[in-house]
C-alpha positions in Angstrom: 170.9 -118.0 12.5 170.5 -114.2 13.8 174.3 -113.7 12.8 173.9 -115.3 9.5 170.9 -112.7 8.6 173.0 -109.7 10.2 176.0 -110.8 8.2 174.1 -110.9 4.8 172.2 -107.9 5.9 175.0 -106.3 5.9 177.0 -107.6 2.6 173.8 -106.3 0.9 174.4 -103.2 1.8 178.3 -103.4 1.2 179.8 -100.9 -1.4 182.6 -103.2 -1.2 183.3 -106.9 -0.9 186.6 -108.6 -0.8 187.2 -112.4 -0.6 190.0 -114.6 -0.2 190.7 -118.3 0.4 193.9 -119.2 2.6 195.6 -122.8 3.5 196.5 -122.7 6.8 199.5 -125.8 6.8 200.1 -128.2 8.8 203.2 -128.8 11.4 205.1 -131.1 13.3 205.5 -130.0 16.9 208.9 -131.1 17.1 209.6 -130.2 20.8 212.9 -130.5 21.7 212.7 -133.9 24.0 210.4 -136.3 22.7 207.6 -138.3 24.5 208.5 -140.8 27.5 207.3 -143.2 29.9 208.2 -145.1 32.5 205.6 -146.9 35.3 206.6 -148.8 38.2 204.4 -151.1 40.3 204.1 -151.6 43.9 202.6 -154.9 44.8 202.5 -153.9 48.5 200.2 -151.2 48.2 198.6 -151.7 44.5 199.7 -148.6 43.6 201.7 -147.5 40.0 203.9 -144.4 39.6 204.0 -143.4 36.3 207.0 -140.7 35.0 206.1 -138.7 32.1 206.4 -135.6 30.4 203.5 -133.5 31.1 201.8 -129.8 31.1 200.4 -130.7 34.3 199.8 -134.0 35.9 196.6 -134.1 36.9 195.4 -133.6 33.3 196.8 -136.5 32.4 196.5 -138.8 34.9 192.5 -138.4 36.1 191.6 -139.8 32.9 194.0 -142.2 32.2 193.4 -144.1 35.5 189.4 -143.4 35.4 188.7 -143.5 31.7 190.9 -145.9 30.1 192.7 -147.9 32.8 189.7 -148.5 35.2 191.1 -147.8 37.8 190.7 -145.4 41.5 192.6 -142.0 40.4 194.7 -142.2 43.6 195.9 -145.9 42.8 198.1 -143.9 40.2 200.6 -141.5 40.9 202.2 -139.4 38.1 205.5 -137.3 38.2 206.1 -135.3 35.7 209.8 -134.0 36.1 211.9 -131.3 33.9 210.1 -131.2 30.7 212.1 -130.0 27.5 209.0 -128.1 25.6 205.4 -128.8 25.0 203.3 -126.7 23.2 200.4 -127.9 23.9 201.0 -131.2 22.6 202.7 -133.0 25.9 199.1 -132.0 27.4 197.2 -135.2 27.0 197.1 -138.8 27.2 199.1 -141.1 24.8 198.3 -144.4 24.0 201.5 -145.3 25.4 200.9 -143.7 28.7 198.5 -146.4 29.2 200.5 -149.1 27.7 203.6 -149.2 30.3 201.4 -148.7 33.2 199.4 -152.0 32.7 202.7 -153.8 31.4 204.1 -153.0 34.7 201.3 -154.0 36.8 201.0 -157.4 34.9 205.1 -158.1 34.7 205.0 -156.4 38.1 208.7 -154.9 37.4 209.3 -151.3 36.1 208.3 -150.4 32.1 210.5 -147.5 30.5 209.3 -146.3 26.6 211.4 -144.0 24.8 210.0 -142.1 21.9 212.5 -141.6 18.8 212.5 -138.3 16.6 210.9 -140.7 14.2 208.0 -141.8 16.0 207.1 -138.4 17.4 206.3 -137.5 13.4 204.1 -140.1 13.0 202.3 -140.5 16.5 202.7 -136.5 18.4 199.2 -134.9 17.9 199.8 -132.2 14.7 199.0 -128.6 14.4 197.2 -126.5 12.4 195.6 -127.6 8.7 192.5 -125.8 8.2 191.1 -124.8 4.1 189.5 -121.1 4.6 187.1 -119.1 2.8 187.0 -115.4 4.1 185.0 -112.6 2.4 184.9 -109.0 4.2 182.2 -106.6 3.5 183.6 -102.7 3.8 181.4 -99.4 3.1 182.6 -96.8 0.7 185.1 -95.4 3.8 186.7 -98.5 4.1 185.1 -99.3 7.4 184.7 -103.2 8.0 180.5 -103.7 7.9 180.7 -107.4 7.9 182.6 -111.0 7.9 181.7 -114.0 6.5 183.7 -117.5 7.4 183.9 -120.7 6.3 186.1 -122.8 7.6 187.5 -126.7 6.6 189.5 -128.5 9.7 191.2 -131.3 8.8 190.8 -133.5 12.3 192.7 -136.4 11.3 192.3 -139.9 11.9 190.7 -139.7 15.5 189.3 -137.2 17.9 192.3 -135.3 19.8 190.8 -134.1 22.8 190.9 -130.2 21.3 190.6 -131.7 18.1 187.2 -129.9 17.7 188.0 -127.4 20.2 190.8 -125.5 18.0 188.4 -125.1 15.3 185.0 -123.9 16.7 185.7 -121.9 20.2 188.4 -120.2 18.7 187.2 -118.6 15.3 185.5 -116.7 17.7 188.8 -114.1 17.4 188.3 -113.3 14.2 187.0 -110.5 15.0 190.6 -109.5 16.2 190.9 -106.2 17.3 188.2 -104.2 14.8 184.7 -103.0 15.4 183.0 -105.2 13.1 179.2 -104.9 12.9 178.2 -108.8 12.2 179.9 -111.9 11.6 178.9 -115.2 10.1 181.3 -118.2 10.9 180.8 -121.9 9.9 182.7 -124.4 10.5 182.8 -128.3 9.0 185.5 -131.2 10.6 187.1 -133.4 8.5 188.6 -137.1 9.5 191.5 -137.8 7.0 194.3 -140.8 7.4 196.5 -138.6 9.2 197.8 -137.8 12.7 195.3 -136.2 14.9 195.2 -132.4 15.1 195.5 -130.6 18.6 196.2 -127.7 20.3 199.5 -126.3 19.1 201.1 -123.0 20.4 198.1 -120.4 20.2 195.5 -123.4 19.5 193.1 -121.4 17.4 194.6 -117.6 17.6 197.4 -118.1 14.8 194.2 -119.2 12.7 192.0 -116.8 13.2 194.3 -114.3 13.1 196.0 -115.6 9.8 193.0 -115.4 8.4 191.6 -112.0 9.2 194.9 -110.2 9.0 195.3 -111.4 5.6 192.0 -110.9 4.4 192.4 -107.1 5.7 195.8 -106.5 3.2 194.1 -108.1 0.5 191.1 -105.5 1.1 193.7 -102.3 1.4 195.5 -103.3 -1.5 191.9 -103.5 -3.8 190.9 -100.2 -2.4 194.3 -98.5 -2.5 194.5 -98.1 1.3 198.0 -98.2 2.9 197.7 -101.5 5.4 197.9 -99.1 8.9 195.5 -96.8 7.5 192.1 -99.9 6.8 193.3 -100.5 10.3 193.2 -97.2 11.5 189.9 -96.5 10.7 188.5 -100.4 11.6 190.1 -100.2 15.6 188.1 -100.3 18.2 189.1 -97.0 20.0 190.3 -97.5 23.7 187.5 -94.7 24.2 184.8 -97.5 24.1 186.8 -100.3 26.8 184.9 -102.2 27.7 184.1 -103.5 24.1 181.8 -106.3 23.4 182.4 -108.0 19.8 180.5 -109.3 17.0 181.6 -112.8 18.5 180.6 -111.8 22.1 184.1 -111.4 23.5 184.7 -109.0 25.9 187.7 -106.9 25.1 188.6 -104.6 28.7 191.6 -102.9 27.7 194.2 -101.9 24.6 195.4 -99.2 22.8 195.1 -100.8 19.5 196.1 -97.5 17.6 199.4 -96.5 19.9 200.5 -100.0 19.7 200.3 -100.0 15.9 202.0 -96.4 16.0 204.6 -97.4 18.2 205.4 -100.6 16.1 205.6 -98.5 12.9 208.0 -95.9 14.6 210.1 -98.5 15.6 210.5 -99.9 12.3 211.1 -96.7 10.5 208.0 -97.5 8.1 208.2 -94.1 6.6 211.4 -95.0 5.3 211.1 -98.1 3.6 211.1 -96.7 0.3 214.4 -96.0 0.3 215.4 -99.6 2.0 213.5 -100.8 -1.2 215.5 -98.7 -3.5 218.4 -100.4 -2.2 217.5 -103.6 -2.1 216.5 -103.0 -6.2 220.2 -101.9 -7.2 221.3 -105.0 -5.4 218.9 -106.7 -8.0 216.2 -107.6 -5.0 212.8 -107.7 -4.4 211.7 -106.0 -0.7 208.5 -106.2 0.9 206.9 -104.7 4.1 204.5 -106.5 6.3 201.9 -105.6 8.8 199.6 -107.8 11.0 197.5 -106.8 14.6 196.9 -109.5 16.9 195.1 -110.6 19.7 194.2 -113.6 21.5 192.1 -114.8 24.1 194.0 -116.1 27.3 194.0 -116.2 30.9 190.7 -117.8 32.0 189.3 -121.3 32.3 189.2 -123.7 34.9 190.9 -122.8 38.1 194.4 -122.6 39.6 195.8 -123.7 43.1 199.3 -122.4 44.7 200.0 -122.5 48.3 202.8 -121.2 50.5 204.0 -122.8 53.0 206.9 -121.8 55.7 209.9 -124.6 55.9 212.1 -123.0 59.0 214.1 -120.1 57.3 212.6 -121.4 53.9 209.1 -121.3 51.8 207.8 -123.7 49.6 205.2 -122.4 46.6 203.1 -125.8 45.6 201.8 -125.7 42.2 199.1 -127.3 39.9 200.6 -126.4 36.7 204.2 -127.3 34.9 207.4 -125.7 33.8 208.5 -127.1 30.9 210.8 -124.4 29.3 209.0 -121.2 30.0 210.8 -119.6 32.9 207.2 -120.1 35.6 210.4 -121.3 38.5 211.6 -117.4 38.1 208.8 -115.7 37.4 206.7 -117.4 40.7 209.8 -117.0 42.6 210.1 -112.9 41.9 206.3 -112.6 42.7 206.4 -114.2 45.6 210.3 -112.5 46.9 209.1 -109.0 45.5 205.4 -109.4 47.7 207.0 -110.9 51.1 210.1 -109.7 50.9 211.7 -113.2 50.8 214.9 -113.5 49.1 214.6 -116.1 45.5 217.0 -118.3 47.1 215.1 -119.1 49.6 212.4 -120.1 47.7 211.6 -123.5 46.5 208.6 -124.7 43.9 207.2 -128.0 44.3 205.6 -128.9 40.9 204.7 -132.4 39.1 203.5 -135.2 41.2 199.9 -135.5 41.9 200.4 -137.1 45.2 202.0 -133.5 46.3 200.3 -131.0 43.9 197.1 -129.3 43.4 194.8 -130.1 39.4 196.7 -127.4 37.3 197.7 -127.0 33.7 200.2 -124.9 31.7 199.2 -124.0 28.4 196.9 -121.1 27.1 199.0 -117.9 28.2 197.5 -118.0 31.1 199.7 -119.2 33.9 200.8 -115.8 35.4 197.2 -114.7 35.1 195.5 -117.2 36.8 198.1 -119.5 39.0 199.7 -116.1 39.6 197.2 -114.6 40.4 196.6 -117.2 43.1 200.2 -117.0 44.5 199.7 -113.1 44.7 196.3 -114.0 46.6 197.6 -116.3 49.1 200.6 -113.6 49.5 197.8 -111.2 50.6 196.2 -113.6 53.3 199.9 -114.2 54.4 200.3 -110.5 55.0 197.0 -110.0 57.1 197.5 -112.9 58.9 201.1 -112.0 60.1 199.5 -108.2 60.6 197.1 -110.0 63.3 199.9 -112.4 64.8 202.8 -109.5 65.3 200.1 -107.0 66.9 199.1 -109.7 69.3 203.1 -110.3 69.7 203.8 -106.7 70.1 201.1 -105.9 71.7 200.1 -103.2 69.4 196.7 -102.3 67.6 196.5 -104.6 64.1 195.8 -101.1 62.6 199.7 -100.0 63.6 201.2 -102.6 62.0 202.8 -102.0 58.3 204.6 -105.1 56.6 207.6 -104.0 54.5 210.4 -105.7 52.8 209.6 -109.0 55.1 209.4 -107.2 58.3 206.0 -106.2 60.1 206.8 -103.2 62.4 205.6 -100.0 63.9 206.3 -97.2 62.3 208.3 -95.0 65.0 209.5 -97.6 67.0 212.0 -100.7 66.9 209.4 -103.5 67.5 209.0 -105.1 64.4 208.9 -109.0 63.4 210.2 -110.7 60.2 207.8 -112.9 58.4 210.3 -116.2 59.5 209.8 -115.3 63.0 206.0 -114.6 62.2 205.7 -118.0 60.7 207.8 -119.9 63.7 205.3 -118.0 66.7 202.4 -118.9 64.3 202.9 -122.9 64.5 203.2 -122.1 69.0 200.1 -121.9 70.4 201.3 -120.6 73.6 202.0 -117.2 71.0 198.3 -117.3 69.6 195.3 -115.4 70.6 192.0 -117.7 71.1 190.7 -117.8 67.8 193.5 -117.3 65.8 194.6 -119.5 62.9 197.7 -121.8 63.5 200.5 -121.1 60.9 201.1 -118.7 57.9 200.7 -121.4 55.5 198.0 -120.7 53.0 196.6 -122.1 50.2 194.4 -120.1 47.9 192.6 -121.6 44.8 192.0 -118.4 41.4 188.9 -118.7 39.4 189.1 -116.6 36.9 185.9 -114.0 36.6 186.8 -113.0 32.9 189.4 -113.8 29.8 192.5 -111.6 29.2 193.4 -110.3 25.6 196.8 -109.7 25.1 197.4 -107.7 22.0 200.1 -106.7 19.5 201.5 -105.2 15.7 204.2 -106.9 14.3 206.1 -105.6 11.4 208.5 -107.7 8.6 210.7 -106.5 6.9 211.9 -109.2 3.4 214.6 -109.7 0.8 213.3 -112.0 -2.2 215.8 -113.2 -4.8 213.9 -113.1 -7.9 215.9 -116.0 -9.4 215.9 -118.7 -6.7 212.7 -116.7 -4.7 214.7 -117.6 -1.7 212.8 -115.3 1.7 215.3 -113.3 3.8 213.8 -111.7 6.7 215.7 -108.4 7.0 214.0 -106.6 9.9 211.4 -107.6 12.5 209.8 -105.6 14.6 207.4 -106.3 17.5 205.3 -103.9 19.9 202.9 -106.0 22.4 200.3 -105.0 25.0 200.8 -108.0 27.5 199.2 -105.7 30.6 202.4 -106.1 32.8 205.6 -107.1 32.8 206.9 -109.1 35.4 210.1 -110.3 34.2 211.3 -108.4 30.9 214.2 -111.1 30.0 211.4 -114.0 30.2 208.5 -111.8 28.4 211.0 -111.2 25.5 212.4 -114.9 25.6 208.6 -116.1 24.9 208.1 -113.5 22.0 210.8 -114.7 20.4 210.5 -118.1 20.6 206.7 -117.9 19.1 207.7 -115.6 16.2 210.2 -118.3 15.5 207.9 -120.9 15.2 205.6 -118.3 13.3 208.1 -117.4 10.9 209.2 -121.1 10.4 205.1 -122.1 9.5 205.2 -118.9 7.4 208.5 -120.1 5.5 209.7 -123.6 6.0 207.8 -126.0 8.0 205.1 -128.3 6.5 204.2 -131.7 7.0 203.3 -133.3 3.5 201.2 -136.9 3.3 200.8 -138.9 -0.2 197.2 -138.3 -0.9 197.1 -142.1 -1.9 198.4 -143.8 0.6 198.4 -141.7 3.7 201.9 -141.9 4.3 203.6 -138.7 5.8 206.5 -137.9 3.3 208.0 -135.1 5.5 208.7 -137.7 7.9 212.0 -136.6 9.4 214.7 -133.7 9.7 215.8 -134.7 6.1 212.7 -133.5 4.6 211.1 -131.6 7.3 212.5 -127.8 7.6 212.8 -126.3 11.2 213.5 -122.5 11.4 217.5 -121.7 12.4 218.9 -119.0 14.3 220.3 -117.8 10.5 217.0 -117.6 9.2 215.9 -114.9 11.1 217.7 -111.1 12.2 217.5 -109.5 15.7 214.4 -108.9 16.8 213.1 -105.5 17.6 211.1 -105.7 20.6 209.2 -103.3 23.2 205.7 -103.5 24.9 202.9 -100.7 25.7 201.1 -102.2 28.4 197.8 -101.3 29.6 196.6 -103.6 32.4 193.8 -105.7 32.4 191.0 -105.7 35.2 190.7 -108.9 34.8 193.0 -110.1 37.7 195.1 -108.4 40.2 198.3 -108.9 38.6 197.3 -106.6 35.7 198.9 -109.6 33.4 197.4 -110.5 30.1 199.6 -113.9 29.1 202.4 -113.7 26.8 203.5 -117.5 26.0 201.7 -118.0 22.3 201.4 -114.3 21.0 204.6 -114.7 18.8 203.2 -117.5 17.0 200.2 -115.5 16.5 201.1 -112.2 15.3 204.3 -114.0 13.0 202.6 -115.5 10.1 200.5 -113.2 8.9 203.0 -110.4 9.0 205.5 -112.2 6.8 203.2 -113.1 4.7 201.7 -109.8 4.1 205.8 -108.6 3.7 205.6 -111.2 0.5 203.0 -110.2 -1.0 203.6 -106.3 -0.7 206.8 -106.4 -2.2 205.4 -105.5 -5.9 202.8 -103.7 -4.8 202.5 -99.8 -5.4 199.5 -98.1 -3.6 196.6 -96.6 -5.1 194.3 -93.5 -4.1 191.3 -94.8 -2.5 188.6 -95.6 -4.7 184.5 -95.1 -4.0 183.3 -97.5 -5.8 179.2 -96.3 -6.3 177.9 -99.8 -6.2 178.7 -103.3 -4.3 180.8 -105.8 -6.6 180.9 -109.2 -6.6 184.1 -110.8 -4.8 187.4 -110.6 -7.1 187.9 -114.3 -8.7 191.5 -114.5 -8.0 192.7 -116.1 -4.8 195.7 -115.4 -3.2 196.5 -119.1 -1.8 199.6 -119.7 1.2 202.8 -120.9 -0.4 202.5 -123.9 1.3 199.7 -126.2 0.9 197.9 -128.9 2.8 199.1 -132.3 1.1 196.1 -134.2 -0.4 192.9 -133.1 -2.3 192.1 -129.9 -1.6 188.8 -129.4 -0.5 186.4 -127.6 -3.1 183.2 -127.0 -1.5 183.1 -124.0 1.4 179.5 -123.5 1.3 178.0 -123.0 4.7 175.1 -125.7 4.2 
C-alpha cells in the first residue's frame, strides 16, 4: 500500500488532474496457417511423435506429456516444423494437442487434426480486452507528479496460461518512458463466456502503452500543451541512465528526446498546418498523432545454441522457433559475420525436442538472449581454436589472431582455417594433454537484466466527414532497438506490428452477443483484417543506443509496432479538430473533467461500471 499512499500523496498536491477511461478491444489472432496436429505411435518402443505448430517445442510438450497426458516427458517427441505465424498464440498447449496423441496411442495408427479458419475464431486463445480507468496528476508546469490505474481484464471462460500474466506483470510499463514520481495500479480479472485471453503480439506493452499515451494527449490538450512539448518536459533525460521507475523497472539506455526529435523531423511536423489546409479545400478533416513507446523484452528464462563442426559445414542447434520472423538469417549472419563462415554453409537445426535444447520464441527477445548465446559459444570457439593452432603451429597462444575464419600469425604464412581447426581438434594425435577434443560448443544465456526497446511514432489521417471513413496518409516511425543486425528484417518486423496496430486501432474487433455468448464476428465476413490499401509507405529509421544488458547491444524488435501503432492513430483522430491553447496555471487542483473520451471500438457485452480499486 506504500504506492497507493505516494500516489494520493501526490494527487493532493496536484494543480492539475486529468482522467480518462479507455476500451482496450478485443482481437482475433488470425495467423496466417491455422492450428494442426498430427501424433503417430510406436508400439515397439512406446513412444508418440507428435507434429505441431509451435513457438518452441519444449514449451509445449513438457506439460502436455507430464501434466495432462501422464506420461515420462521423453515418451513424447514433438516436431514442430515451418510455422506460418504465431504471435504468441501457437505458444501453448491446445486441448487438441492432447486429443490426437492419446487417439493414436489407443488406435495405435497415426491421428492428423486440421483446424478450419472457423474454428480458430472460436477456439485460438484471443488478445487484448481490458476496461481502463487512468487519471494523471500534473503540477502547474505540466510535469507528471502521479498515476493512478485501474484496470478490468476480461480473462474469458478459462485460465490461459498468461491469462493473468498479461494483465498484472505488464501494467508495470505504464510508466513508459517519463519520470513519474508514484504510481498506483490495480488490477481485477474477469471470467466471461468467451474465448480465453493470452499473450498476443506485445502481451501487455500495447496496453499499457495505449493507455498512458492516450491519457498524456488528453492531458496536453486540457492544458494547451502541444503533444511533443508534455513529453518533453515528462522524459527521463539519458543524463540519469541508469533510471529506476516508479514501477521498479530498470531502464539502462535511450535517448527518449532525440528519438522523439528525429521522428518529428522526419515527418515534417512543423508543416502540418499547411497539409491540413489542403486536406480542408478538399472538404477533409486531418489529424496528427503522436505516441512514445517502450517495452520490456529480452530477459526471462534461459536460451541454449550450440555450434557444432559437420566436415566443411556447421550446424547452430536451437531451443527456440522460426515461424515467420527471419531468426534462420539473422542466426546465420551472426554466426558467418563472427567466424568467418560463409551463410551457405550454415545450417539451423530447430523443432524437435529429441534434437533441441528448452527454448521459446516470443517476447522480442530472441536475438537478445538466444543470440546472445550463439555470440557466446562463437567466443569459446575462437579461444579454443586460438589454443589448438598455436599448439599446431607451434607458436605462443598470445601470437595467434583469428580473422575472417583463419587463425594466423601476423608476419608470417602459417595460419589455419577454422574447418581445419575443427578437423585436427576431433585427432587426438594433434591435441596437447589436457586439451579439449573438438570445436563444438554449446553455451546456455541467462539473462542478468531486461532490455527496453523504445520508439515515437507519428500518423498522419484523412477523415471524411460524411461517411467518417480513416485514411492513414503518412506514417512515420523512429525506434531505438540498440543494434541492428539485419536492417531488411528489423524493418520487416516494424511493419508488420504497426499493421496489426493500425488494424486494432481501425478495423479489427471481435464482437460476442452479451446474451448468449456467441461470437458474432465469427469469420472474414464480419471480421475486418487490415490490407495493404489501408495503409501508405511507411517512414522508417532507427537511433540506436545499445543496451548493457547483453553483448550483442540488441534490445528486441519483434512486438514494438504493435505497440507504438494504436495509440498514435488514435491520438491522429482525435487531434484533427483540435486547435492548441496557451498553457494554463491553473492556481488550485480540479477535480477530473466528467467527459470520457472512449475507443471507437468497444468490448461487446455489458460494460463494466465499477473501477474502484477496493
Amino acid at each position: 500500500m506504500e504506492d497507493a499512499k505516494a500516489t494520493d500523496a501526490a494527487f493532493a498536491k496536484a494543480a492539475h488532474v486529468v482522467a480518462l477511461e479507455l476500451i482496450n478491444n478485443r482481437v482475433v489472432v488470425n495467423s496466417m496457417e491455422p492450428r494442426n496436429a498430427v501424433a503417430d505411435y510406436d508400439p515397439q518402443s512406446g513412444r508418440s511423435t507428435l507434429y505441431t505448430a509451435t513457438q518452441g517445442p519444449h514449451f509445449v510438450r513438457d506439460p502436455l506429456a507430464e501434466l495432462v497426458l501422464k506420461m515420462p516427458k521423453d515418451m513424447l517427441r514433438l516436431i514442430t516444423p515451418n510455422v506460418g505465424g504465431g504471435f504468441g498464440m501457437k505458444a501453448f498447449v491446445y486441448p487438441e494437442h492432447a486429443l490426437v496423441v492419446w487417439a493414436s496411442r489407443k488406435l495405435k495408427r497415426p491421428v492428423k487434426w486440421q483446424e478450419d479458419r472457423s474454428e480458430a475464431f472460436i477456439s485460438d486463445n484471443q488478445g487484448r480486452d481490458h476496461a481502463a480507468r487512468a487519471e494523471l496528476a500534473l503540477d502547474e508546469n505540466g510535469r507528471f507528479l502521479g498515476l493512478r490505474v485501474s484496470i478490468l481484464a476480461n480473462l474469458g471462460a478459462y485460465l490461459s496460461p498468461f491469462g493473468s500474466f498479461v494483465p498484472t506483470r505488464s501494467t508495470d510499463l505504464v510508466s513508459g518512458l517519463y519520470a513519474i514520481g508514484a504510481i498506483h495500479i490495480n488490477v481485477k480479472g474477469i471470467c466471461t463466456n468467451t474465448v480465453p485471453v493470452c499473450a498476443y503480439r506485445g502481451a501487455g506493452r500495447p496496453e499499457a502503452a495505449y493507455l498512458l499515451e492516450r491519457l498524456v494527449d488528453a492531458a496536453a490538450r486540457d492544458l494547451g500543451m502541444s503533444p511533443d512539448r508534455i513529453r518533453r518536459v515528462n522524459f527521463v533525460p539519458s543524463s540519469a541512465m541508469p533510471y529506476t521507475s516508479a514501477t521498479k523497472l530498470l531502464l539502462d539506455s535511450g535517448e527518449f528526446e532525440k528519438v522523439m526529435d528525429r521522428c518529428m523531423a522526419a515527418a515534417e511536423w512543423p508543416s502540418f498546418a499547411r497539409r491540413r489546409t489542403q486536406s480542408e479545400r478538399n472538404g477533409k478533416l486531418r489529424g496528427i498523432g503522436m505516441a512514445t513507446y517502450t517495452e520490456r523484452c529480452g530477459g526471462g528464462f534461459p536460451e541454449t545454441a550450440s555450434i557444432e563442426f559437420k566436415d566443411d559445414r556447421v550446424e547452430l542447434i536451437m531451443g527456440n522457433q522460426e515461424y515467420g520472423t527471419g531468426l534462420l538469417t539473422a542466426y546465420k549472419q551472426l554466426v558467418s559475420e563472427q567466424l568467418g563462415i560463409d551463410a551457405d554453409r550454415i545450417d539451423i537445426v530447430m523443432g524437435d525436442t529429441d534434437r533441441t535444447p528448452s527454448g521459446l520464441t516470443g517476447g522480442s527477445r530472441a536475438l537478445a538472449v538466444a543470440g546472445s548465446a550463439l555470440y557466446e559459444a562463437g567466443l569459446a570457439i575462437i579461444e579454443k581454436g586460438r589454443q589448438l593452432a598455436a599448439h599446431v603451429l607451434e607458436v605462443s597462444a598470445q601470437d595467434v589472431s583469428f580473422n575472417d575464419g583463419v587463425f594466423g600469425v601476423p608476419g608470417t604464412d602459417l595460419h589455419l582455417n577454422i574447418f581445419e581447426a575443427a578437423k585436427a581438434a576431433r585427432d587426438p594425435a594433434k591435441l596437447s594433454p589436457g586439451m579439449a577434443t573438438g570445436l563444438d560448443t554449446t553455451h546456455t544465456r541467462s539473462p542478468p537484466a531486461q532490455t527496453f526497446p523504445n520508439g515515437c511514432h507519428i500518423v498522419e489521417v484523412e477523415i471524411d466527414p460524411n461517411t467518417g471513413a480513416v485514411t492513414i496518409e503518412r506514417y512515420t516511425v523512429v525506434d531505438d532497438f540498440g543494434r541492428t543486425i539485419n536492417p531488411l528484417l528489423l524493418e520487416g518486423q516494424v511493419h508488420g506490428g504497426v499493421v496489426q496496430g493500425v488494424g486494432q486501432a481501425l478495423l479489427e474487433h471481435a464482437i460476442y452477443d452479451a446474451e448468449s455468448g456467441q461470437l458474432l464476428s465469427g469469420s472474414f465476413m464480419d471480421y475486418s483484417m487490415p490490407r495493404a490499401g489501408d495503409v501508405p509507405s511507411f517512414a522508417f529509421s532507427t537511433h540506436n543506443v545499445p543496451t548493457s544488458a547483453n553483448p550483442l547491444g540488441v534490445k528486441g524488435a519483434g512486438e514494438a509496432g504493435a505497440v507504438g501503432a494504436p495509440p498514435a492513430v488514435m491520438n491522429a483522430i482525435i487531434r484533427q479538430d483540435r486547435v492548441l491553447r496557451p498553457l494554463r496555471r491553473p492556481k488550485r487542483a480540479r477535480a477530473p473533467a466528467k467527459s470520457l473520451e472512449i475507443m471507437i471500438s468497444r468490448t461487446a457485452g455489458p460494460q463494466p461500471r465499477n473501477f474502484s480499486a477496493g
